[in-house]
N, C-alpha and C positions, 0 to 999 in steps of 0.2 A: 773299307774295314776288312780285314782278313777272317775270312771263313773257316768257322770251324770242323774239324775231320769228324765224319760221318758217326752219327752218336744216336740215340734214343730215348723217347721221352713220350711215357704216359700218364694223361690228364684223366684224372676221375672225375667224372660228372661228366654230363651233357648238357648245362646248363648254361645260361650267359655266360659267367667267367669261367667255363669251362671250353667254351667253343672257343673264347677271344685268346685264351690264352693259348691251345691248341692251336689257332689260325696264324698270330704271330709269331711263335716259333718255328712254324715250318715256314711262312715267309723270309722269318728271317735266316735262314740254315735250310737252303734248298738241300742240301746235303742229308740231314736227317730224316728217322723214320717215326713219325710223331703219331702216337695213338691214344684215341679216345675212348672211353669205355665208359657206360650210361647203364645204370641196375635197370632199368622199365623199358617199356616195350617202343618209346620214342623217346626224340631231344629236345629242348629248348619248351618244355612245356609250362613253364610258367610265363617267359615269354610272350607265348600264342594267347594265354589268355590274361598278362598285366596290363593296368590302364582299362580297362573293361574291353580286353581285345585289340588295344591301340598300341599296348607298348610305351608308355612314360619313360621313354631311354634316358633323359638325364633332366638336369633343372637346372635355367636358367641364373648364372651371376654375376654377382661384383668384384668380389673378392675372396679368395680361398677361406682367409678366416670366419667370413661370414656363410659361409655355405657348411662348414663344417659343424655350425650350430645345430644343424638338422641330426646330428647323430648322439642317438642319449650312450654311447659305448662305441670307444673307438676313436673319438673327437683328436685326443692329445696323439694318437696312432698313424692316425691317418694326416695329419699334416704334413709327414717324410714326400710320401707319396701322391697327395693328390698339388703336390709344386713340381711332380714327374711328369704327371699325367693329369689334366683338365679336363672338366667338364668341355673347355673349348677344344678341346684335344680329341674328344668323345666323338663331336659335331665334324670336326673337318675328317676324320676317318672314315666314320659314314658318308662324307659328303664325296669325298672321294671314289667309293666304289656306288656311287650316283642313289645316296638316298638321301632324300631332300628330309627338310624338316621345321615345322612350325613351332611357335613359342604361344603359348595361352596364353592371358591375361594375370591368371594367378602363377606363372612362372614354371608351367610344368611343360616339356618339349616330347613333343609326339611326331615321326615318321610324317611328311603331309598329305602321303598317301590316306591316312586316318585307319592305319591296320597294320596291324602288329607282325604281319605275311611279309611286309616291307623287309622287316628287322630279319627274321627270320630265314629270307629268301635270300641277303644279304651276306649273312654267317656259312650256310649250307654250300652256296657259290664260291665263298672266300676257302672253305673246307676241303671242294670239291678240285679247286684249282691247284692249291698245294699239297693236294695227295695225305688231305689226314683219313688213314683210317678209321673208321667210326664200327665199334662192336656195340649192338644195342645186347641187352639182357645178359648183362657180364657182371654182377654181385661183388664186390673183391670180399674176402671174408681175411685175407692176410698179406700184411703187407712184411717183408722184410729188410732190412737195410743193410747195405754195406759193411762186412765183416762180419752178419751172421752167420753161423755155422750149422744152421737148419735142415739147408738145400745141398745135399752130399753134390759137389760135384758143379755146384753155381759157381760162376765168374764171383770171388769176393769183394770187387769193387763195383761191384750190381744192386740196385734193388732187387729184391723178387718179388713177382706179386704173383699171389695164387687167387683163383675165382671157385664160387658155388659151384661149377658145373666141371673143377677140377682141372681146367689148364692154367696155365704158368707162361709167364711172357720175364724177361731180365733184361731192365734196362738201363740206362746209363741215369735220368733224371725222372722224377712223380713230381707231378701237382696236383695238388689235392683242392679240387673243388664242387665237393659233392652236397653244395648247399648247407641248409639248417639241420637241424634235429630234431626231425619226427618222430614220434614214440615208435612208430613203428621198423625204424631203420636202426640197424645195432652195429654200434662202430667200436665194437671190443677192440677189432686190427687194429686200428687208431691211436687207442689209448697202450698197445702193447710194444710202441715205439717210444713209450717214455713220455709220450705229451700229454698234459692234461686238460682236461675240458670240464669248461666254467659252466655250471647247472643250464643247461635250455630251457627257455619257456617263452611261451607265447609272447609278440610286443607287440602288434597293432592288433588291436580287437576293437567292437562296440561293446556297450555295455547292453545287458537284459535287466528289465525294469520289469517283470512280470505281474502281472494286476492292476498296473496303474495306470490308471483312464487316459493317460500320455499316449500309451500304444494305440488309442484310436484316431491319434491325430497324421498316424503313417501316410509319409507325403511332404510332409509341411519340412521346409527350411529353412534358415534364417543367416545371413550373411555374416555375424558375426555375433558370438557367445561369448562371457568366461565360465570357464568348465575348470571348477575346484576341489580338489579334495582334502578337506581340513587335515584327517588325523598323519595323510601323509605331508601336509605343507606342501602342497604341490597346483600350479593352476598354470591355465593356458585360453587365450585366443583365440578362436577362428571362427567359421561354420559350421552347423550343428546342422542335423539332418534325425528327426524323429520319422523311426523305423515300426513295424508291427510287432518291435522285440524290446523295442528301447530306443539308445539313442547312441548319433552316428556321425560321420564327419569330420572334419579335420582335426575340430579342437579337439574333440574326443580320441581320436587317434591318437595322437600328440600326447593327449595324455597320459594315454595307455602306454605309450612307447617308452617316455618318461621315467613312468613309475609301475613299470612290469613287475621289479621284482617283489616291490612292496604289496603289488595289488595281488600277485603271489601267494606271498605269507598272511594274508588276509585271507585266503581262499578263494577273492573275488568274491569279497561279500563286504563291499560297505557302503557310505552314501557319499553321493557327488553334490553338490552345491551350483544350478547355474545362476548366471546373474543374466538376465536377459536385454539389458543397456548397458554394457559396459561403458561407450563413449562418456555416456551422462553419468552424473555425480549424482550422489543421492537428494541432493538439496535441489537441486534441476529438476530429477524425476518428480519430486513431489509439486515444485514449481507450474510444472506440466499441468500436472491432477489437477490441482486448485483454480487455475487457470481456465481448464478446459470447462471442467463442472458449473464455472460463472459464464461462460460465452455456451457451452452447450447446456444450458440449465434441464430446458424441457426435456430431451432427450434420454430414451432409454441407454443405459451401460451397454446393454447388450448390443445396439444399434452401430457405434460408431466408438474408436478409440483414439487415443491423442497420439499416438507410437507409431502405428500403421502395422499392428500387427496383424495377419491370417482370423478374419473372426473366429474361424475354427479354436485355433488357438487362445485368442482374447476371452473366450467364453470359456475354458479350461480354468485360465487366473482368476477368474470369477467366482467359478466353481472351489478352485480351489483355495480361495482366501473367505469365504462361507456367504460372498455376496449374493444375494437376490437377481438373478440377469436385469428383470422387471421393475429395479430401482433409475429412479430419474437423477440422474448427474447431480441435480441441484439437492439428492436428499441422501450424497456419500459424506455420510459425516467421517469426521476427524478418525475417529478410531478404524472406521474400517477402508479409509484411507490409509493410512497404518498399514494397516493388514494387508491391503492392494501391493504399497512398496516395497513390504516384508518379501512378497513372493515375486514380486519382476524382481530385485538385487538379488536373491537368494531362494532361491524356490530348491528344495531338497527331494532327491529320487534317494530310493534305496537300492540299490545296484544286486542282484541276486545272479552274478555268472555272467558271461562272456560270448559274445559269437566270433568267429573268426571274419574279419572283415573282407566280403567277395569272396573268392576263391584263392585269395592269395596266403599262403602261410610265410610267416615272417618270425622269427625268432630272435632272440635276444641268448648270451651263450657260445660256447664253441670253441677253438682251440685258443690257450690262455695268450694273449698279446706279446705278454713277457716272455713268450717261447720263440718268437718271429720276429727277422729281422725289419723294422719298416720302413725301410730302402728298398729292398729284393725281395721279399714276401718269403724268404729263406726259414726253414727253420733253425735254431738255433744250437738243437742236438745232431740234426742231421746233414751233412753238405749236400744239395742235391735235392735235398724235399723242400718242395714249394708249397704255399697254400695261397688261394683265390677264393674270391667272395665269399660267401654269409657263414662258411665253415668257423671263418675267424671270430673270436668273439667280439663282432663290429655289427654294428645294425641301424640303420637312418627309420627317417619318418615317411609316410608315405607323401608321391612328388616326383620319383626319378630317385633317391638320392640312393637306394641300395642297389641298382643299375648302374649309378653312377660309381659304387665303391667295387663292384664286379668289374668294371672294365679297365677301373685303376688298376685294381691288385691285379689281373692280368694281363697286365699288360706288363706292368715294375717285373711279374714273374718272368713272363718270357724275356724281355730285355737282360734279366737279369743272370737267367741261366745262358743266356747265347753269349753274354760279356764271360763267363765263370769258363765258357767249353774254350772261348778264345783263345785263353787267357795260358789255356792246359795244351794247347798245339805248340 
């Protein structure tokens, strides 16, 4: 393939799809002078600590359509490009520059080193070889494009980007991947290029349960939930993990991710619905009860359960369906039977506020889809401006899959702009 004449190109952010796209463009255009520019005082910091330190780099699949279930925003977007760029695609690049990598059970693929230093050490190498310069604590406060007449005396077929500490660099291509939307980060430059940006707000969180004898059960799991939320018609599946704030884990994440913006306009104040059997049918559960209460008659409630729940737990439903622990199986009459199944199908929290789940912030939000092409990660006002991961308004569940959509989009980016400079020689 013919190489394109010596050109330039800076990547905002220092983040996953910020290094990957920075790394493949200077690989691919030895020629170019590819710079990175990161606002904080180091790169790759969410990296170092996703996965709880391990790096959940992507998720295990079958089939593109079925992976791309995982994103509540971005699903119909992202099908151009993740038939570019693979999750299998993700695995032999790493495997290439020799990081190995395991597959969990629940389909989540982690470095087999078991450290996210792997991922890390992997990027920094890849950086170091193709000569990207990397400026740490470099702010952009404005960006300008081609044919602005701002900069007396700038190349007019230039970006310009100007920084907080007031230098200016002009270059031939920007990609923009400077993550989500912190309140604290102000991306006026941003929106003063014509693009607009779809409301940010939190998508994976746990829920706070504040006062309710739940948070004493912190510790306890359970392999599989449904976590529903009536007024939004919204419910989901998975693992549920009660925290000393509330409650945590996949389905609940899922949830949230779901229905961020609903849970949103709510304020993050309503109630969740679990049902704690989902496999079994309600005519089953009660099966169960009746069942257990004639073969364990003598037996205290409190002693032994037919579920195989955490007694810890077992004795909460107890508590909370107004049973006596100190009642014998054989003397749970009908009605507070009842009552028992009322709260395993449906046991009701009242949700009062949000924790951000680990250290990770994830956003839902970000520059509007309809502005970007989703072949090239192009934008659509500007030839030349790129965007890469979570800036777009795209966002997966937690698993790998927003790792996975960082190393798409940057990847579609650089391929895309190295095809664009070819194409102008």
């Amino acid at each position: 393939m013919q190489k394109s004449a010596q050109k330039n190109l800076a990547v905002i952010g220092g983040g996953a799809a910020g290094f990957f796209c920075a790394c493949n463009a200077a690989r691919l255009n030895p020629t170019w002078e590819v710079h990175l520019f990161e606002r904080s005082q180091k790169v790759l910091a969410k990296v170092k600590i996703s996965g709880g330190g391990r790096c959940n780099l992507t998720h295990a699949f079958t089939d593109i359509s079925s992976f791309l279930e995982n994103y509540p925003r971005g699903k119909n977007f992202l099908k151009k490009s993740f038939y570019t760029f693979t999750p299998q695609n993700t695995l032999d690049w790493f495997a290439a520059r020799n990081v190995q990598t395991k597959t969990e059970p629940d389909g989540r693929i982690f470095p087999a080193s078991n450290t996210s230093q792997s991922i890390i050490d992997c990027l920094l190498k890849e950086a170091t070889k193709y000569d990207v310069k990397i400026s740490l604590q470099k702010q952009l406060i404005q960006l300008s494009c081609p044919g602005d007449t701002t900069h007396a005396g700038a190349d007019p077929e230039k970006f310009v980007l100007t920084f907080q500490d007031g230098a200016t660099i002009q270059v031939d291509y920007v990609c923009i991947a400077c993550g989500g939307f912190p309140k604290t980060v102000q991306f006026s430059w941003l929106t003063q290029t014509g693009h607009s940006i779809q409301e940010p707000l939190p998508s994976l969180f746990s829920f706070n349960i504040p006062q309710d004898p739940v948070t004493q059960l912190m510790g306890i799991s359970l392999p599989n939930v449904e976590a529903r939320i009536p007024v939004l018609k919204v419910k989901f599946s998975g693992p549920l993990i009660i925290t000393h704030w509330g409650l945590s884990g996949p389905a609940i994440l899922k949830l949230s991710a779901f229905a961020a913006r609903g849970l949103a306009a709510l304020a993050y104040q309503f109630d969740v619905h679990i049902h704690w059997l989902p496999e079994m049918t309600t005519d089953v559960i009660r099966e169960n009860i009746v069942c257990f209460s004639q073969r364990s008659d003598t037996q205290l409630l409190q002693q032994k359960n037919p579920f195989g729940f955490p007694n810890r737990l077992w004795l909460y439903f107890l508590d909370k369906a107004g049973i006596e622990r100190s009642t014998r199986w054989r003397n749970l009459q009908t009605p507070l039977q009842n009552k028992l199944l009322q709260i395993l199908t449906g046991t009701v929290f009242t949700v009062k506020g949000k924790t951000t789940f680990k250290d990770e912030f994830v956003t839902c939000g970000g520059i509007s889809l309809q502005e970007i092409d989703g072949h090239t990660m192009e934008s659509k006002l500007h030839k030349g401006l790129y965007f890469a991961g979570e800036i777009m308004d795209v966002d997966g569940i937690t698993g790998g899959f927003n790792f996975q959509h960082a190393w798409t989009s940057a990847w579609c980016a650089a391929a895309a702009m190295t095809k664009a400079a070819n194409e102008t020689v």
